[in-house]
N, CA, C, O and CB atoms as a CASP TS submission, in Angstrom:
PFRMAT TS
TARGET T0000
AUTHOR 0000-0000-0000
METHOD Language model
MODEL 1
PARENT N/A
ATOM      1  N   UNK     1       0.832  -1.193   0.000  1.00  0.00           N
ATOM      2  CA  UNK     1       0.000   0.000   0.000  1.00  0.00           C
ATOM      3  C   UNK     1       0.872   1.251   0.000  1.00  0.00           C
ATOM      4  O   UNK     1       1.942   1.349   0.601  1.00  0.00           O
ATOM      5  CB  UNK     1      -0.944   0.001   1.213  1.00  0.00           C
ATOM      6  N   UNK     2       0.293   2.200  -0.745  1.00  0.00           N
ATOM      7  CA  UNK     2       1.269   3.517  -0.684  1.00  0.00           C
ATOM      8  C   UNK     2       0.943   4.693   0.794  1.00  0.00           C
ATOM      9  O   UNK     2      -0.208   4.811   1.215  1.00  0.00           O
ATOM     10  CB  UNK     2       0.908   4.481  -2.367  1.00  0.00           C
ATOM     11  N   UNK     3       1.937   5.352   1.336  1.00  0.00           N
ATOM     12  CA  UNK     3       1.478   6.001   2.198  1.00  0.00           C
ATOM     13  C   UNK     3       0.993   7.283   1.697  1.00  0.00           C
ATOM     14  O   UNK     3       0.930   7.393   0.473  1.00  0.00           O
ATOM     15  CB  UNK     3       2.311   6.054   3.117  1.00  0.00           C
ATOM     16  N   UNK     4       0.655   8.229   2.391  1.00  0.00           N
ATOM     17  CA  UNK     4       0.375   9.511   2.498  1.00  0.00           C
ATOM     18  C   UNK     4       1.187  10.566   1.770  1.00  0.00           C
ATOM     19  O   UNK     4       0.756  11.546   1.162  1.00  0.00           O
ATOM     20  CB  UNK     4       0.388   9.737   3.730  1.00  0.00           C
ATOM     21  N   UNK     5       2.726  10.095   1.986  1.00  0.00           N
ATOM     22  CA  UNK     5       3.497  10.893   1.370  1.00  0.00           C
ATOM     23  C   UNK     5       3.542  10.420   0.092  1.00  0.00           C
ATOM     24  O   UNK     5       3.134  11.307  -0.659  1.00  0.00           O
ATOM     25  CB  UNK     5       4.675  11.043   1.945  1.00  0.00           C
ATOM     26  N   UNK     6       3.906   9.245  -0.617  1.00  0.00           N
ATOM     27  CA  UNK     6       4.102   9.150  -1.840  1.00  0.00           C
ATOM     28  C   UNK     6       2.981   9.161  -2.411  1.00  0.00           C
ATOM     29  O   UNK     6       3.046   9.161  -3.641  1.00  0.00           O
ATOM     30  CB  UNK     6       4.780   8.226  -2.164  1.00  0.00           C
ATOM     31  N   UNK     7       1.836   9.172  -1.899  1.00  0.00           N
ATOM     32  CA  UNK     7       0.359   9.506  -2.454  1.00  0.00           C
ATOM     33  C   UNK     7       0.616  11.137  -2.513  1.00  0.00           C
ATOM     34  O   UNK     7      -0.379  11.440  -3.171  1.00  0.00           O
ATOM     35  CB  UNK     7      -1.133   8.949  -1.284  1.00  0.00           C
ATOM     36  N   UNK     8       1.003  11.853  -2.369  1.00  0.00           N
ATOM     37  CA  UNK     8       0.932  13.313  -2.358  1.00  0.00           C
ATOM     38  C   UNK     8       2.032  13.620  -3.200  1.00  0.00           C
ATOM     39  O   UNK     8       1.810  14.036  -4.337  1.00  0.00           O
ATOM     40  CB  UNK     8       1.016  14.004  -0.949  1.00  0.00           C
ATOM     41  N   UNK     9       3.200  13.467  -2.782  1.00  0.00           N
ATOM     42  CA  UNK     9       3.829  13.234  -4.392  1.00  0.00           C
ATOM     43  C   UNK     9       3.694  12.994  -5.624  1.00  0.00           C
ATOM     44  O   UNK     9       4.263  13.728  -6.431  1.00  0.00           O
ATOM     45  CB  UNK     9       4.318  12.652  -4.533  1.00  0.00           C
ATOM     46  N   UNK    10       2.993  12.025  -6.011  1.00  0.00           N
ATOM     47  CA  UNK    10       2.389  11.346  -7.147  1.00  0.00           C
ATOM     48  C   UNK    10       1.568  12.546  -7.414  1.00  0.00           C
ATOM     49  O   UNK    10       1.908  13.289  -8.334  1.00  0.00           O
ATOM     50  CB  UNK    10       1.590   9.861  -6.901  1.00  0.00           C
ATOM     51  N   UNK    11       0.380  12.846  -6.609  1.00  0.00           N
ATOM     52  CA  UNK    11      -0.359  14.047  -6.709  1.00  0.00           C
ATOM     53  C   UNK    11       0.231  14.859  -7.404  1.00  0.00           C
ATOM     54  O   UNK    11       0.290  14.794  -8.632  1.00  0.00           O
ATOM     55  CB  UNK    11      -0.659  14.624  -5.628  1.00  0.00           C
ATOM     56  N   UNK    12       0.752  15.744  -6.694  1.00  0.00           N
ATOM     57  CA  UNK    12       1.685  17.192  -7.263  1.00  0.00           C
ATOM     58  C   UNK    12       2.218  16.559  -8.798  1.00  0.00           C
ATOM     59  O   UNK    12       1.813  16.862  -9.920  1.00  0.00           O
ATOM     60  CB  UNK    12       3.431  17.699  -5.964  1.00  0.00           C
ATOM     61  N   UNK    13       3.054  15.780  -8.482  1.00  0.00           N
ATOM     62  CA  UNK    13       3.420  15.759 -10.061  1.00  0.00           C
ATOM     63  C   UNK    13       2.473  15.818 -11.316  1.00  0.00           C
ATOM     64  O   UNK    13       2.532  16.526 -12.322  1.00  0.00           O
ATOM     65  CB  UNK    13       4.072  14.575 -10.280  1.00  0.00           C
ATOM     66  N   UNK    14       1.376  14.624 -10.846  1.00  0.00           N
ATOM     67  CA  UNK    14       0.542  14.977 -12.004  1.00  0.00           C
ATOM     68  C   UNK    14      -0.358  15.860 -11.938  1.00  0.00           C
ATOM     69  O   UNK    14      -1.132  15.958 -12.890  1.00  0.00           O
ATOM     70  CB  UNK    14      -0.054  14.062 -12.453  1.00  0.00           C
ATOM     71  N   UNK    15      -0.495  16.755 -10.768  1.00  0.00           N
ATOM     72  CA  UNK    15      -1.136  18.111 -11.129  1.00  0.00           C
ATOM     73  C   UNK    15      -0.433  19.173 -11.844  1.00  0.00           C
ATOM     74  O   UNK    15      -0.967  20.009 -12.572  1.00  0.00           O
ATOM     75  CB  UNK    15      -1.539  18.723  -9.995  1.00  0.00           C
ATOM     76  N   UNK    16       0.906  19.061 -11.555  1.00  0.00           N
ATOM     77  CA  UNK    16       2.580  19.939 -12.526  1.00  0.00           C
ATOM     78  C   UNK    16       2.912  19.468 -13.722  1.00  0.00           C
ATOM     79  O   UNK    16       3.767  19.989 -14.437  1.00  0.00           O
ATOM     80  CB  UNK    16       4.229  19.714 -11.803  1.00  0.00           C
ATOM     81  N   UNK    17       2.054  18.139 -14.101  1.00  0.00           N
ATOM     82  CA  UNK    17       2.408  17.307 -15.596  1.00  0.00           C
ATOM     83  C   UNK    17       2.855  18.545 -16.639  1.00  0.00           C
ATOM     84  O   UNK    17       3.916  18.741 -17.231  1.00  0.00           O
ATOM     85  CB  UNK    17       0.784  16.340 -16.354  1.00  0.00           C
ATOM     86  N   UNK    18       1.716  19.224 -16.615  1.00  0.00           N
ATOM     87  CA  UNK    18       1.795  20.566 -17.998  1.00  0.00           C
ATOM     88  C   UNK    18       2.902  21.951 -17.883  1.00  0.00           C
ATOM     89  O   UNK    18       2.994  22.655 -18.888  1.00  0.00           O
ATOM     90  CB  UNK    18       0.036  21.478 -18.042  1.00  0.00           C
ATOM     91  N   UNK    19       3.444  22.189 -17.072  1.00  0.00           N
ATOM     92  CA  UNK    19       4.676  22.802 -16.109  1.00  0.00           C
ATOM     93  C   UNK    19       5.603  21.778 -16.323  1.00  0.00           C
ATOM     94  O   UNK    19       6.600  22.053 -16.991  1.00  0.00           O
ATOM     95  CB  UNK    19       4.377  23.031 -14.380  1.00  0.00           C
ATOM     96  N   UNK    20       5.470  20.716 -15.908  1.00  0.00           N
ATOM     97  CA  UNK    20       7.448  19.808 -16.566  1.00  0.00           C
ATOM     98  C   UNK    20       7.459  19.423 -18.083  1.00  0.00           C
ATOM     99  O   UNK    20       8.425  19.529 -18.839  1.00  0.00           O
ATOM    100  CB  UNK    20       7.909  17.756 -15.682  1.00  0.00           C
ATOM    101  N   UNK    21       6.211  18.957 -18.391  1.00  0.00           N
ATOM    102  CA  UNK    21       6.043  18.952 -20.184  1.00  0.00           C
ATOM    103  C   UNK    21       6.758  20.521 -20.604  1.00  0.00           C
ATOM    104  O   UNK    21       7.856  20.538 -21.160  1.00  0.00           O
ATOM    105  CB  UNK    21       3.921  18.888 -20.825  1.00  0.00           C
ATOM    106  N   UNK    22       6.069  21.734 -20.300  1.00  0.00           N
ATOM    107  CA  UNK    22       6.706  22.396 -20.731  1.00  0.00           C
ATOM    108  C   UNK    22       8.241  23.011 -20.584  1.00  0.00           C
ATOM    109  O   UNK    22       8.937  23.428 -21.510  1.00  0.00           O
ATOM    110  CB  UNK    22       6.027  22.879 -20.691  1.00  0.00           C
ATOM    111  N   UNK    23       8.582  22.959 -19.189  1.00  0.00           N
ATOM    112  CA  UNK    23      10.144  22.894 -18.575  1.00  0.00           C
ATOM    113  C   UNK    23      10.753  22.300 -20.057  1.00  0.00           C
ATOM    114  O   UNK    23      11.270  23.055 -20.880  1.00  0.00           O
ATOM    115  CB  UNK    23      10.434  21.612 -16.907  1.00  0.00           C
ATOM    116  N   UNK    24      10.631  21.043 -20.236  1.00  0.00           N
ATOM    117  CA  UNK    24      11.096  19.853 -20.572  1.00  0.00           C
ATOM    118  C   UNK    24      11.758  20.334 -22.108  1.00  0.00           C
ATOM    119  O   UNK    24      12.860  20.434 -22.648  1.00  0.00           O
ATOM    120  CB  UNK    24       9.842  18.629 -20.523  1.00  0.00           C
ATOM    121  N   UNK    25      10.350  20.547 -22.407  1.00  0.00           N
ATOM    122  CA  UNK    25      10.330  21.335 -24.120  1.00  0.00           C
ATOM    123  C   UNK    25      10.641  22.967 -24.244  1.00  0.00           C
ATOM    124  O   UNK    25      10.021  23.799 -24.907  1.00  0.00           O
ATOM    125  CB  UNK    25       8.577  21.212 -24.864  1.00  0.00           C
ATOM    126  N   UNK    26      11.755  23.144 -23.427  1.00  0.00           N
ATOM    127  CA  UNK    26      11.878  24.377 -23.338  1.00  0.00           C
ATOM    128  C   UNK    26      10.873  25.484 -24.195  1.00  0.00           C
ATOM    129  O   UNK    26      11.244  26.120 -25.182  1.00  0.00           O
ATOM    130  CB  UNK    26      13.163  24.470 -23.626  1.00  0.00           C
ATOM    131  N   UNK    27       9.184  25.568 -23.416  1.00  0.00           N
ATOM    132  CA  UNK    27       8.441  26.322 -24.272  1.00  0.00           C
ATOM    133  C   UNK    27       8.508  28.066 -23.696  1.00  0.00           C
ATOM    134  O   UNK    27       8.393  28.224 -22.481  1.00  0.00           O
ATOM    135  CB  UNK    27       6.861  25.593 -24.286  1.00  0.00           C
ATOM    136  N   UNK    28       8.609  28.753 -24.182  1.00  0.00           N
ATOM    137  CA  UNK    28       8.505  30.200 -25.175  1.00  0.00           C
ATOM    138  C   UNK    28       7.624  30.737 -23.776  1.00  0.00           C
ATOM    139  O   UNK    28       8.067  31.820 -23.392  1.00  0.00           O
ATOM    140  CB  UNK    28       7.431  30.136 -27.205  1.00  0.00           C
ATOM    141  N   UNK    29       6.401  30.186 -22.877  1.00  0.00           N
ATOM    142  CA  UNK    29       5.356  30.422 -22.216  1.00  0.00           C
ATOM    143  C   UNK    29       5.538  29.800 -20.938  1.00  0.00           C
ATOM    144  O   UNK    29       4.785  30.145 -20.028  1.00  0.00           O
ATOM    145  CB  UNK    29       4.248  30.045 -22.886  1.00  0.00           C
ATOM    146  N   UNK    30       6.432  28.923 -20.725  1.00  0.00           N
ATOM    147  CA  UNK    30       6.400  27.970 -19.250  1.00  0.00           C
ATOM    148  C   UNK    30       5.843  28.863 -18.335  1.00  0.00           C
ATOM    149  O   UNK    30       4.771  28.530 -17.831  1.00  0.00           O
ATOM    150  CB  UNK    30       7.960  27.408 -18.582  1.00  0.00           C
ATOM    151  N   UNK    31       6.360  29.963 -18.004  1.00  0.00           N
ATOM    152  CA  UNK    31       5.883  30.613 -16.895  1.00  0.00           C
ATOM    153  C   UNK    31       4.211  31.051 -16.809  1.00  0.00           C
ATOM    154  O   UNK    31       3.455  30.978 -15.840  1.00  0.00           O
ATOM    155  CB  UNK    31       6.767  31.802 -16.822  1.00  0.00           C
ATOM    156  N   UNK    32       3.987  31.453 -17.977  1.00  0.00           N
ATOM    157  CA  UNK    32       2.802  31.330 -17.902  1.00  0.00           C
ATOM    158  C   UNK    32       1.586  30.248 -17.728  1.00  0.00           C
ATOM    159  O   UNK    32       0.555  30.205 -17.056  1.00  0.00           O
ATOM    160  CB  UNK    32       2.753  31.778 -18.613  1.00  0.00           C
ATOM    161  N   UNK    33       2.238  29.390 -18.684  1.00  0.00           N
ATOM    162  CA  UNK    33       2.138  27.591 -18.304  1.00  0.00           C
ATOM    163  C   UNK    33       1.814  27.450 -16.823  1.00  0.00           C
ATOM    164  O   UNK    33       0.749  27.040 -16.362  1.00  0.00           O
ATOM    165  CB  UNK    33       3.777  26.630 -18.557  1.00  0.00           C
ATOM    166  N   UNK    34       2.671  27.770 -16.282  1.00  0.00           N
ATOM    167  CA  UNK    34       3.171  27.586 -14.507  1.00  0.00           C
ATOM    168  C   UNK    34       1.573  28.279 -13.975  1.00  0.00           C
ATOM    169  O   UNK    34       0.621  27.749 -13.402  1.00  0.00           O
ATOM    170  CB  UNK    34       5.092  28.916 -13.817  1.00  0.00           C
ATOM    171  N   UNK    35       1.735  29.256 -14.315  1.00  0.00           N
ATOM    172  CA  UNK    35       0.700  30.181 -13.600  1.00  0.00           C
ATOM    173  C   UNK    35      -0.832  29.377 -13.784  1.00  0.00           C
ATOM    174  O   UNK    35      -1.532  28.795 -12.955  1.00  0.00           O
ATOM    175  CB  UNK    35       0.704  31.891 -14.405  1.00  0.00           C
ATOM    176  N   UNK    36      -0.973  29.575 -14.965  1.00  0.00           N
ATOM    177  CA  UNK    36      -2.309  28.627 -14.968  1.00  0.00           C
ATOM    178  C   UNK    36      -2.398  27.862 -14.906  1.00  0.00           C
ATOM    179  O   UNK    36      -3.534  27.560 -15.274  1.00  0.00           O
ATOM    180  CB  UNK    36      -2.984  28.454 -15.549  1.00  0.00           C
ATOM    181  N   UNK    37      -1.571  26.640 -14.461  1.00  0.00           N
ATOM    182  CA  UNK    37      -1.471  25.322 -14.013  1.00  0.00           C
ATOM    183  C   UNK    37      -1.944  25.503 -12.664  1.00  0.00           C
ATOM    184  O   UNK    37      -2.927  24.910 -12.219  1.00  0.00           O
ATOM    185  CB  UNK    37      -0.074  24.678 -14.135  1.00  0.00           C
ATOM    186  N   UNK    38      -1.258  26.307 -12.029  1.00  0.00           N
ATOM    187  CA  UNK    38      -0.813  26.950 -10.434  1.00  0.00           C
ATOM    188  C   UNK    38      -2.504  27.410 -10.262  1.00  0.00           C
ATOM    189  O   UNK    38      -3.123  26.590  -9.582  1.00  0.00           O
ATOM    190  CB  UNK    38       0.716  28.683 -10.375  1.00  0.00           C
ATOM    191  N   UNK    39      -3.219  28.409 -10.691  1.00  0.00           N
ATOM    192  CA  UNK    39      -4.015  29.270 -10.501  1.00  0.00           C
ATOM    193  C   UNK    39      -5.492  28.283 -11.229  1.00  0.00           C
ATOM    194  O   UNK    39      -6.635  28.546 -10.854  1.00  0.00           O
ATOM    195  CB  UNK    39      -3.412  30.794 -11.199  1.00  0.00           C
ATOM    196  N   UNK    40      -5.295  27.501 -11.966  1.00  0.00           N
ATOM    197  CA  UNK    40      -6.384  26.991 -12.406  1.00  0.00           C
ATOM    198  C   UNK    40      -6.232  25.404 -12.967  1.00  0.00           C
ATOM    199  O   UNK    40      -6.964  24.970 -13.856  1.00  0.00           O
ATOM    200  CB  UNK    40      -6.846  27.955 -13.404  1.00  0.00           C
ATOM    201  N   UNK    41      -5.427  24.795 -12.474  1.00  0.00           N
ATOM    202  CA  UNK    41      -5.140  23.494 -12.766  1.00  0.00           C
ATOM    203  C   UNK    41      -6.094  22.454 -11.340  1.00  0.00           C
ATOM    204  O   UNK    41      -6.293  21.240 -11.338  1.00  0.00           O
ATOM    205  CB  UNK    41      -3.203  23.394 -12.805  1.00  0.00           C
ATOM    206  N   UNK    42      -6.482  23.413 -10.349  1.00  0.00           N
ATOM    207  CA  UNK    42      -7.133  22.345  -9.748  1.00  0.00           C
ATOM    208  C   UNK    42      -8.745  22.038 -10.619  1.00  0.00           C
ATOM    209  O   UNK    42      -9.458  21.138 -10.177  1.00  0.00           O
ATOM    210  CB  UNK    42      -7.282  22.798  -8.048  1.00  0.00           C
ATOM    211  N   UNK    43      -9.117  22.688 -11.600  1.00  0.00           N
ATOM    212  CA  UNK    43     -10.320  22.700 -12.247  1.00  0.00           C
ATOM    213  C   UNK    43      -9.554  21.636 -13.305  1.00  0.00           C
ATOM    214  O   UNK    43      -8.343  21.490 -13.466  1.00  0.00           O
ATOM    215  CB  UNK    43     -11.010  24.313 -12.783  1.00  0.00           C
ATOM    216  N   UNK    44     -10.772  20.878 -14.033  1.00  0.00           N
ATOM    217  CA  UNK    44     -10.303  20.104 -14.778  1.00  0.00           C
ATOM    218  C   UNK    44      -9.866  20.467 -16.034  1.00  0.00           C
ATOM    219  O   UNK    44      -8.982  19.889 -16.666  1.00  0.00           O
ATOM    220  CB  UNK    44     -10.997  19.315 -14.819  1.00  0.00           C
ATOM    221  N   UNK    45     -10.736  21.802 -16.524  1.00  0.00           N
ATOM    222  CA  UNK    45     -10.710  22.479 -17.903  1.00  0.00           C
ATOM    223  C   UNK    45      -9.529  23.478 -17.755  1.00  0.00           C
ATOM    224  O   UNK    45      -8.977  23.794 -18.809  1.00  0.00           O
ATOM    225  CB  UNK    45     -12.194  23.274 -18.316  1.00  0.00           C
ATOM    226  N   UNK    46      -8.884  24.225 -16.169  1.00  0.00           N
ATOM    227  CA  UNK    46      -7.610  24.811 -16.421  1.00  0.00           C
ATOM    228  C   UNK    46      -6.537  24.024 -16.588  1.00  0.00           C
ATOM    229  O   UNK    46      -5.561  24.305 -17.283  1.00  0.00           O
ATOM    230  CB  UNK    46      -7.294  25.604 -15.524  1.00  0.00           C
ATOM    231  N   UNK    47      -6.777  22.555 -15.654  1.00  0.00           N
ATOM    232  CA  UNK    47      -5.372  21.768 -15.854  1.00  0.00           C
ATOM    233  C   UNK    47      -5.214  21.063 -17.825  1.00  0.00           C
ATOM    234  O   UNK    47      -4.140  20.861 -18.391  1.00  0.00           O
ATOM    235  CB  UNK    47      -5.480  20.108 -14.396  1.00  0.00           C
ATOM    236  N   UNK    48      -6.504  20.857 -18.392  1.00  0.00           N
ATOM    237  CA  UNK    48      -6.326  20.098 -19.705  1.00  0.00           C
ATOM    238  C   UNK    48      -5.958  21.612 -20.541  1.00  0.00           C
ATOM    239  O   UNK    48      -5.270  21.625 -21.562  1.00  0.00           O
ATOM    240  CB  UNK    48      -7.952  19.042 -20.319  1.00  0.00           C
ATOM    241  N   UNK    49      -6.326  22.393 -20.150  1.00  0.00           N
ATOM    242  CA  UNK    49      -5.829  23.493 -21.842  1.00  0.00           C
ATOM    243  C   UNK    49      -4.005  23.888 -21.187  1.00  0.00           C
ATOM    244  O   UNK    49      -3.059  23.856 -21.974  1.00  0.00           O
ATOM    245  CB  UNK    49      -7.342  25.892 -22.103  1.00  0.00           C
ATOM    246  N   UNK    50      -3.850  24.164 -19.977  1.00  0.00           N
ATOM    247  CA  UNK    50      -1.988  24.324 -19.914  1.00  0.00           C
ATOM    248  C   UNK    50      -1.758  22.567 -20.227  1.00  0.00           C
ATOM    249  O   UNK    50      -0.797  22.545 -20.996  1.00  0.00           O
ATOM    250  CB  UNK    50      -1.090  25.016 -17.783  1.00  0.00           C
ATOM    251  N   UNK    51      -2.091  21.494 -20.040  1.00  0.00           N
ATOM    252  CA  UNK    51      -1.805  20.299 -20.670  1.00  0.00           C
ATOM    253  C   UNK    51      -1.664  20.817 -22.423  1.00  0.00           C
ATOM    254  O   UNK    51      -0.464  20.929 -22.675  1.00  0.00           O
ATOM    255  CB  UNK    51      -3.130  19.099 -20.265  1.00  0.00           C
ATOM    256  N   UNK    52      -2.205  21.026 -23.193  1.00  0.00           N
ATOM    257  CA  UNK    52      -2.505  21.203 -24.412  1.00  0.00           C
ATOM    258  C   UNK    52      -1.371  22.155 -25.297  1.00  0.00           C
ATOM    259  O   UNK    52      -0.621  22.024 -26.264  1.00  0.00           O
ATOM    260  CB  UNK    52      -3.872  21.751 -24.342  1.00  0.00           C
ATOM    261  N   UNK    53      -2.022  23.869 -23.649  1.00  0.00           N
ATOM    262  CA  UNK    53      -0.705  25.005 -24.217  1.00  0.00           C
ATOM    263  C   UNK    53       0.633  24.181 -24.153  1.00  0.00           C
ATOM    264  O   UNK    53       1.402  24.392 -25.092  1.00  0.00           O
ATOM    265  CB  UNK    53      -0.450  26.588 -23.056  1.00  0.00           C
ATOM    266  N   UNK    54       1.090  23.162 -23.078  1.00  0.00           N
ATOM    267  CA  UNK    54       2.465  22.565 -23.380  1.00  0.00           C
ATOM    268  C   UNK    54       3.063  22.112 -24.096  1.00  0.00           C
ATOM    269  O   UNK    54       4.286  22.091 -24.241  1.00  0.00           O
ATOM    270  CB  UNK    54       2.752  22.001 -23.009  1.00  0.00           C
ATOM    271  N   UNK    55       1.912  21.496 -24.887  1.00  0.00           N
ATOM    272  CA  UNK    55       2.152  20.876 -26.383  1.00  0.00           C
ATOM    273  C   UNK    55       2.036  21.233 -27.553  1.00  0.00           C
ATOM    274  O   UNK    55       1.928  20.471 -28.514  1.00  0.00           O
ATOM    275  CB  UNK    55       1.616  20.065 -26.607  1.00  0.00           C
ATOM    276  N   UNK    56       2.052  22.813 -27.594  1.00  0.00           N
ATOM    277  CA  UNK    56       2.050  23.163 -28.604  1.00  0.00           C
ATOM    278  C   UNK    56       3.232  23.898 -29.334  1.00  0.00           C
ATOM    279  O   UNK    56       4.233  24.076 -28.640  1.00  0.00           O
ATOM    280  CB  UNK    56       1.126  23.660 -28.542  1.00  0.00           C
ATOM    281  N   UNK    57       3.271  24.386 -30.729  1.00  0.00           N
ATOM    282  CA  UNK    57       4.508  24.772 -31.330  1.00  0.00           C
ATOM    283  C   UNK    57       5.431  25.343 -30.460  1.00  0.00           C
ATOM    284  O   UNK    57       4.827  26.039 -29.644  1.00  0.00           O
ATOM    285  CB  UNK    57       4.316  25.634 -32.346  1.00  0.00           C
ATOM    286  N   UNK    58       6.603  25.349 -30.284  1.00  0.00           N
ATOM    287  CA  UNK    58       7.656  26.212 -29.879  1.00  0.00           C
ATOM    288  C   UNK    58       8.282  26.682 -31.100  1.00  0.00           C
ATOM    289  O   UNK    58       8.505  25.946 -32.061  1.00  0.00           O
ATOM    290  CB  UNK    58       8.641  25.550 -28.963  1.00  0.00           C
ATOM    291  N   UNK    59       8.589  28.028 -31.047  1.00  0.00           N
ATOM    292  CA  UNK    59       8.917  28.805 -32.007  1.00  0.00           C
ATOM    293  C   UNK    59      10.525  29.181 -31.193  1.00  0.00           C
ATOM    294  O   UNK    59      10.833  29.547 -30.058  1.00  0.00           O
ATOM    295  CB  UNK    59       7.654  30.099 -32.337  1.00  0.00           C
ATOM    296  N   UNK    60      11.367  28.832 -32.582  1.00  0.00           N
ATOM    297  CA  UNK    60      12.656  28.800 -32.213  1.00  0.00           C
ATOM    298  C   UNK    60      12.970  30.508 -32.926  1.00  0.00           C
ATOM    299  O   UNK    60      12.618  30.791 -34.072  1.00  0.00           O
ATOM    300  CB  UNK    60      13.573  27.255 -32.905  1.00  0.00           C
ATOM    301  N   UNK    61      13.705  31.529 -31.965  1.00  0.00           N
ATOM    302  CA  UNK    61      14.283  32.211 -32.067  1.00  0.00           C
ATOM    303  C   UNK    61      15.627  32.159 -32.713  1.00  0.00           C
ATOM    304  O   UNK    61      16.658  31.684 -32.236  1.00  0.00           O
ATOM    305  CB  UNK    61      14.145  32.488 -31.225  1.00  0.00           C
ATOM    306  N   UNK    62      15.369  32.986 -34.417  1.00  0.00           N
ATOM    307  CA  UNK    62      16.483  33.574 -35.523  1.00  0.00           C
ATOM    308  C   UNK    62      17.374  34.053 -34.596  1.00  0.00           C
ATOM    309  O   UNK    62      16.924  34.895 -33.819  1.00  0.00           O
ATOM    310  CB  UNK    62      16.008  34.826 -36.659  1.00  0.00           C
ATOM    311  N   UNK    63      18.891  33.628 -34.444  1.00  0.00           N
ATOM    312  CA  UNK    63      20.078  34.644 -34.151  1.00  0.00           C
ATOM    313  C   UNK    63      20.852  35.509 -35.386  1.00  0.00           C
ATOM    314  O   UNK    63      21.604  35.042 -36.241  1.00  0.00           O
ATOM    315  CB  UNK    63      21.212  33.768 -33.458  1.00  0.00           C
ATOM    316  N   UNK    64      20.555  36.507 -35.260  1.00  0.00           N
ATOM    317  CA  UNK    64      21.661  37.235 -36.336  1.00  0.00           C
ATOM    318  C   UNK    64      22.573  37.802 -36.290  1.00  0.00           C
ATOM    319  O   UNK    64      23.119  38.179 -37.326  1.00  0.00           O
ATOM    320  CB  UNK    64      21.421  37.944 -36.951  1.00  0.00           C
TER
END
């Protein structure tokens, strides 16, 4: 059986899924990512659209 703590662990992570997806994929928005993960990820419809924003294009910045 799992305890309390690694039950709460497990938690957090997959409430942060869309925050390390984006970390991960170095996206353009993470922080914002973060925020509405943070601010509206306990709802089901804020945590699936920063799920979604994580996965979307990253636009790589031209050096000249």
């Amino acid at each position: 059986m799992m305890g309390g703590a690694e039950f709460g662990i497990i938690a957090l992570l997959l409430m942060f899924l869309p925050t390390l997806i984006a970390l991960l994929r170095g996206h353009d928005n993470t922080f914002a990512i973060f925020l509405t993960n943070l601010l509206l990820g306990w709802t089901v419809i804020g945590w699936v659209v920063a799920l979604i924003w994580s996965f979307t294009a990253i636009r790589r910045r031209m050096r000249a």
